[in-house]
MIROZA-724019 format. One record per residue (C-alpha): residue in three letters; y, x negated, z. Coordinates in Angstrom, 3 decimals, decimal comma. Layout:
// MIROZA-724019
<r code="ala" yy="Y" xx="X" zz="Z"/>
...
***
This chain:
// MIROZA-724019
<r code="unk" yy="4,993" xx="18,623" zz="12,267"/>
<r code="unk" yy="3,939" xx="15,204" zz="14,017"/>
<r code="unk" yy="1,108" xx="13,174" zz="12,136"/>
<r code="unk" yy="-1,420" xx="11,640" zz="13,899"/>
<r code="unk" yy="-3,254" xx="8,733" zz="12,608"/>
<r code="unk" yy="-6,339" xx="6,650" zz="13,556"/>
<r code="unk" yy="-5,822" xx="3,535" zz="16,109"/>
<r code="unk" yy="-8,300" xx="0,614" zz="16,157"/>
<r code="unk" yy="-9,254" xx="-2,245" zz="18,055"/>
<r code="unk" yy="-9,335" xx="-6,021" zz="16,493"/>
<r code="unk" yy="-12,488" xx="-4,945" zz="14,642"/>
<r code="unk" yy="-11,271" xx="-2,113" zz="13,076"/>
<r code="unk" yy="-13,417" xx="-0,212" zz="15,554"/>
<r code="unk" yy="-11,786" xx="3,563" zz="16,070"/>
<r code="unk" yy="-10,088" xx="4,028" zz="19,147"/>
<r code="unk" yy="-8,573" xx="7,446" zz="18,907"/>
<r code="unk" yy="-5,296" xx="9,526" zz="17,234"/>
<r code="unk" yy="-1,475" xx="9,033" zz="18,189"/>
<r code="unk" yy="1,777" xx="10,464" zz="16,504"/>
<r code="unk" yy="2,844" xx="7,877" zz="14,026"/>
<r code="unk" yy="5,822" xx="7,140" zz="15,402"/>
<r code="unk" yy="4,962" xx="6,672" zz="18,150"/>
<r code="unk" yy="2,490" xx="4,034" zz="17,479"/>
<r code="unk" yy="5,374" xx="2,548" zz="15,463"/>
<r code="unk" yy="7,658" xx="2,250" zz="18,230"/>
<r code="unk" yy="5,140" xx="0,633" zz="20,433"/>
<r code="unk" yy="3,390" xx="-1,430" zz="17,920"/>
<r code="unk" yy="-0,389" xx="-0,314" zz="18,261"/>
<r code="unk" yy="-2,629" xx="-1,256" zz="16,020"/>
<r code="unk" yy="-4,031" xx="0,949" zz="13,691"/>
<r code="unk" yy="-5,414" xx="1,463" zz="10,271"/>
<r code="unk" yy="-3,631" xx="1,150" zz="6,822"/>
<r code="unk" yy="-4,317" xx="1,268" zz="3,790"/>
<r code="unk" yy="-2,846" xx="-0,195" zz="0,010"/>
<r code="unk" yy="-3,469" xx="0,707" zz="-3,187"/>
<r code="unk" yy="-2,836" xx="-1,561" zz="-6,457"/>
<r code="unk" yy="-3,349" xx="0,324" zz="-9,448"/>
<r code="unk" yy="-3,935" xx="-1,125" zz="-12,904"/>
<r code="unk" yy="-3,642" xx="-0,178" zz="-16,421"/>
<r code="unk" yy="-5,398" xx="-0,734" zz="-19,224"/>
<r code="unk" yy="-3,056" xx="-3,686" zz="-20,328"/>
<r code="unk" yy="-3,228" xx="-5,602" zz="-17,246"/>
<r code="unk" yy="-0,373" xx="-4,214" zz="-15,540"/>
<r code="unk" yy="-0,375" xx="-3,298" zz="-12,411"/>
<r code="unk" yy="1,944" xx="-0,038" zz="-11,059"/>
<r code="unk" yy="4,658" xx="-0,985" zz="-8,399"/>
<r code="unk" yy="7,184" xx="1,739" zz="-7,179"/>
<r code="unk" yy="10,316" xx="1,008" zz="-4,893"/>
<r code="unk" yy="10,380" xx="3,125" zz="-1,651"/>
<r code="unk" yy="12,592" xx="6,098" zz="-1,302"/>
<r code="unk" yy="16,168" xx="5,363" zz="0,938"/>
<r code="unk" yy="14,549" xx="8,055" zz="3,457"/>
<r code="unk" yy="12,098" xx="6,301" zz="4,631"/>
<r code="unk" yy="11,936" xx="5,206" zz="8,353"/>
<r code="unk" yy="11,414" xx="1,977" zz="7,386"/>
<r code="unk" yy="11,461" xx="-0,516" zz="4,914"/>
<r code="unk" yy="13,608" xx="1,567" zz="2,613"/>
<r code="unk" yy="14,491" xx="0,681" zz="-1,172"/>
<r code="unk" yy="11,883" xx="-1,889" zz="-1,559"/>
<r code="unk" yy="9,547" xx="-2,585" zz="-4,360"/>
<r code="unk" yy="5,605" xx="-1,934" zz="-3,016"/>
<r code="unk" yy="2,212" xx="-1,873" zz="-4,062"/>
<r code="unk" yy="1,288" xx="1,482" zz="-5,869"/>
<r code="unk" yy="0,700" xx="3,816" zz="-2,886"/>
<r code="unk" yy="0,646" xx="3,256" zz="1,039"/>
<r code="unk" yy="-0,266" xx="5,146" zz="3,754"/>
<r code="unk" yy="-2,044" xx="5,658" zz="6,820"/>
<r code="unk" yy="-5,240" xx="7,534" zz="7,693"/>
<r code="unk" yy="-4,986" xx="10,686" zz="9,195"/>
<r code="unk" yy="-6,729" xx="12,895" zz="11,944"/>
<r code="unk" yy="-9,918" xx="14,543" zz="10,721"/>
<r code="unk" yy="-9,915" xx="12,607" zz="6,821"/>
<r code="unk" yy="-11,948" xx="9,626" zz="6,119"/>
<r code="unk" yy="-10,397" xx="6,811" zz="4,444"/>
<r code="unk" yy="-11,461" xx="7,597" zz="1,388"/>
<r code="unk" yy="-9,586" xx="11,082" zz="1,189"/>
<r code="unk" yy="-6,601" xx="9,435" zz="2,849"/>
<r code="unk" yy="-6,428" xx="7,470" zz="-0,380"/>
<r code="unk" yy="-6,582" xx="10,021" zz="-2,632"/>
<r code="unk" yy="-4,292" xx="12,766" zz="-0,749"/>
<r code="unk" yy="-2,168" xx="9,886" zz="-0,552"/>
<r code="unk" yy="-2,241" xx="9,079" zz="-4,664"/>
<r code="unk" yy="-1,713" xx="12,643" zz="-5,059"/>
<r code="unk" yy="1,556" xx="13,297" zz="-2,731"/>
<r code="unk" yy="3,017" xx="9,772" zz="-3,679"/>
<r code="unk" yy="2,201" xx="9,506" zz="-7,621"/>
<r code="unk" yy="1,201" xx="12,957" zz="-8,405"/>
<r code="unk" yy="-1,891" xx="11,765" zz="-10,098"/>
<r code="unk" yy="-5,898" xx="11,365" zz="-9,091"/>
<r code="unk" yy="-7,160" xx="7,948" zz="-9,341"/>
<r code="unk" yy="-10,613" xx="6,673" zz="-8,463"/>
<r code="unk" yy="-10,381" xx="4,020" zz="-6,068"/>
<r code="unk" yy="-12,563" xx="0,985" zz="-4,466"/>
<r code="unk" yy="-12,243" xx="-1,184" zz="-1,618"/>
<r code="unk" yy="-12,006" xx="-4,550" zz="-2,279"/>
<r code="unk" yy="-10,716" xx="-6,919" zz="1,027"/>
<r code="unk" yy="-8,784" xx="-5,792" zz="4,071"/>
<r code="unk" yy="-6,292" xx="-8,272" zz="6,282"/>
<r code="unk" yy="-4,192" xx="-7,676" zz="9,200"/>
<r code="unk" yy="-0,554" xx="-8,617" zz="10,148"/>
<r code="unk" yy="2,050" xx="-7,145" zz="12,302"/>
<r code="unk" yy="5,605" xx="-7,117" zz="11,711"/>
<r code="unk" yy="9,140" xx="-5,973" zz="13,902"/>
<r code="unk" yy="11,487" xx="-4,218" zz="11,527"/>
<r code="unk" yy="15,424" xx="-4,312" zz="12,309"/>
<r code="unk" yy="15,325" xx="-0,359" zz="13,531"/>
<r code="unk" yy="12,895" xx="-1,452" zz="16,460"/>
<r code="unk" yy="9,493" xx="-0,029" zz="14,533"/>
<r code="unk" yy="6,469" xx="-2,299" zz="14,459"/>
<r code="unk" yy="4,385" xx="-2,752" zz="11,758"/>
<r code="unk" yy="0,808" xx="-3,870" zz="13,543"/>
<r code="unk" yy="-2,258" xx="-2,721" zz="10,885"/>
<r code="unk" yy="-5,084" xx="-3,641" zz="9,846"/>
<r code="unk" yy="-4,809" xx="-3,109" zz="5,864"/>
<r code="unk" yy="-7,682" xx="-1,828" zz="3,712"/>
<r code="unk" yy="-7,183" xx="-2,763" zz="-0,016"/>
<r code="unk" yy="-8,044" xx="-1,008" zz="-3,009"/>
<r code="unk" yy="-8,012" xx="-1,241" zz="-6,381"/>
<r code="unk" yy="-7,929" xx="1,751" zz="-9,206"/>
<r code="unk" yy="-7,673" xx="1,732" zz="-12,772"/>
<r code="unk" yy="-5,337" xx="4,269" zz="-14,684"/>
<r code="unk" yy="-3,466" xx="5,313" zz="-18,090"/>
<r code="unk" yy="-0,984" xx="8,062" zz="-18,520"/>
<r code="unk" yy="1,909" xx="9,734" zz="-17,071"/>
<r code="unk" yy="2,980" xx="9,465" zz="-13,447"/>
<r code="unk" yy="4,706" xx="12,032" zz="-11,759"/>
<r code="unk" yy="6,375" xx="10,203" zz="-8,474"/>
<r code="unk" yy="7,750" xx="11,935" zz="-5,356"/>
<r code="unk" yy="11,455" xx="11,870" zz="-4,907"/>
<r code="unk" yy="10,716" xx="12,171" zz="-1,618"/>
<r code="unk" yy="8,616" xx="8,989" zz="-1,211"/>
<r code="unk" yy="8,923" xx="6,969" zz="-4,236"/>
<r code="unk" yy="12,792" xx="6,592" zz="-5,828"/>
<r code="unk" yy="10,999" xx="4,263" zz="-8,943"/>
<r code="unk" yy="8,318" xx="3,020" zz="-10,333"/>
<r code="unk" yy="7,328" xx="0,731" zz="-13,020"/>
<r code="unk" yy="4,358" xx="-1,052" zz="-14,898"/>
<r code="unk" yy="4,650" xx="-4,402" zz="-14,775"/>
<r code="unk" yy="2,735" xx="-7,794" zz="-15,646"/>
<r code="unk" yy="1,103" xx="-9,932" zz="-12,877"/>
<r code="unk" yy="2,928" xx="-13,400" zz="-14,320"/>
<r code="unk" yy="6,582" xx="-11,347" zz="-13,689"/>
<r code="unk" yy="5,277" xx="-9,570" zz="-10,761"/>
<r code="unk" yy="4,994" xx="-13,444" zz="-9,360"/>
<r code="unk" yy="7,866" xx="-14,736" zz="-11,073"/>
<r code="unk" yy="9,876" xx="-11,916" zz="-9,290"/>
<r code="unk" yy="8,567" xx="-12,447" zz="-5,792"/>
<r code="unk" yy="9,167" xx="-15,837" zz="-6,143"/>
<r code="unk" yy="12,652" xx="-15,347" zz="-6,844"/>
<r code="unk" yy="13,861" xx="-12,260" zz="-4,959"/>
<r code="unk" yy="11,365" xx="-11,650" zz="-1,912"/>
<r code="unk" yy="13,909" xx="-9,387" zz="-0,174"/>
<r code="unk" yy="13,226" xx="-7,232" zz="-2,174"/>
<r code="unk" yy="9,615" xx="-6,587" zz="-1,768"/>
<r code="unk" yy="8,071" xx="-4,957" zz="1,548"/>
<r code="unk" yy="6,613" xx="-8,032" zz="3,972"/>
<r code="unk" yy="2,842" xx="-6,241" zz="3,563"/>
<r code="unk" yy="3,181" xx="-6,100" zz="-0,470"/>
<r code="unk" yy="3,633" xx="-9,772" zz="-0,194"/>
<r code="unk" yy="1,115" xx="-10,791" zz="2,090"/>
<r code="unk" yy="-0,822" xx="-8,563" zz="0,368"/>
<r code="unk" yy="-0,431" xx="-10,649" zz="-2,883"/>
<r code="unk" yy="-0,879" xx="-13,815" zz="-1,529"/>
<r code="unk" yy="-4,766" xx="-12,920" zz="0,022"/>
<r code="unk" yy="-7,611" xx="-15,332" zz="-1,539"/>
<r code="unk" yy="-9,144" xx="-11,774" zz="-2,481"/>
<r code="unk" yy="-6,483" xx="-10,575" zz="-4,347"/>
<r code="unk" yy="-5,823" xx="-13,922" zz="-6,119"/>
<r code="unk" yy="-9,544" xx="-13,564" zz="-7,282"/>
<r code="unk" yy="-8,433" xx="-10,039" zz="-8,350"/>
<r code="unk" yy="-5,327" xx="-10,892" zz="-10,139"/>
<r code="unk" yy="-7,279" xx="-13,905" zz="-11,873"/>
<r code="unk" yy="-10,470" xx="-11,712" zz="-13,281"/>
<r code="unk" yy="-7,153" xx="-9,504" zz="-14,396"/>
<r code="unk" yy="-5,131" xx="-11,788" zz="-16,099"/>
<r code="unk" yy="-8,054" xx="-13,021" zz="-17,741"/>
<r code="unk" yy="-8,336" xx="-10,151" zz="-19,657"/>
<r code="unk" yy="-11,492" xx="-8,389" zz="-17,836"/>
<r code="unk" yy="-11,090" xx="-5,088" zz="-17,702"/>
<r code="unk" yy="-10,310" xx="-3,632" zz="-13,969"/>
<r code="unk" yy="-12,406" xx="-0,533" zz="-13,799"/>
***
């Protein structure tokens, strides 16, 4: 079944529904969204992509990804989202949003404006074989340390994602031992 998902202009301004490939293949820009999900210890939750997926397969990413779909706000995207990728329900806020766009070797186009939020969570995690092949908990300082070091293997938004003013503030007020709820 095709999945259509919401297309904006430069101000984030709804412009309509296309099949998400489609809008892949011809690089229009439309409306993501991230999630970074933290525990109670500071960590944050980080899961490498399945090898099925169209793009960017095998990577370590943020928590959850996705895209907002016909007749959902992005609020429920989120949490339908949570739910298919991590098998869990997490309350969720917005914190920043950026844009970027991005050509993949297969020909797709990455060309989104991101929305960013932030949850807070403790207990089990049931991933999605079909979306997630890993996940882990890990601490900000080695979540750095290992971007630093191996950025192939990290998806391009993850790490623009970690390197927006916003989310240094976040990861600051984090590693400073506040809590993130």
């Amino acid at each position: 079944m095709a999945e259509n998902i919401l297309t904006v202009d430069e101000q984030d301004r709804e412009t309509g529904y296309m099949e998400k490939i489609e809008v892949h293949k011809k690089g229009i820009l439309h409306r993501a969204f991230s999630v970074m999900i933290f525990n109670d210890n500071g960590e944050v939750l980080i899961q490498k992509r399945a090898k099925r997926k169209y793009h960017s397969p095998g990577l370590w990413t943020n928590s959850c990804c996705s895209h907002q779909r016909e007749g959902e706000t992005l609020t429920e995207a989120v949490a339908r989202r949570i739910q298919e990728e991590l098998g869990i329900t997490c309350d969720c806020k917005e914190e920043f949003r950026f844009k970027y766009r991005v050509e993949f070797d297969n020909g797709l186009i990455e060309h989104e404006i991101d929305h960013v939020f932030i949850g807070h969570y403790n207990g089990n995690v049931f991933p999605n074989e079909d979306e997630v092949e890993e996940i882990r908990w890990v601490p900000l300082d080695k979540l750095h340390k290992e971007m630093r070091e191996h950025p192939e293997d990290f998806t391009y938004w993850f790490k623009i994602l970690m390197k927006q003013p916003e989310m240094e503030l976040i990861v600051q007020h984090i590693s400073e031992g506040k809590a993130c709820k």
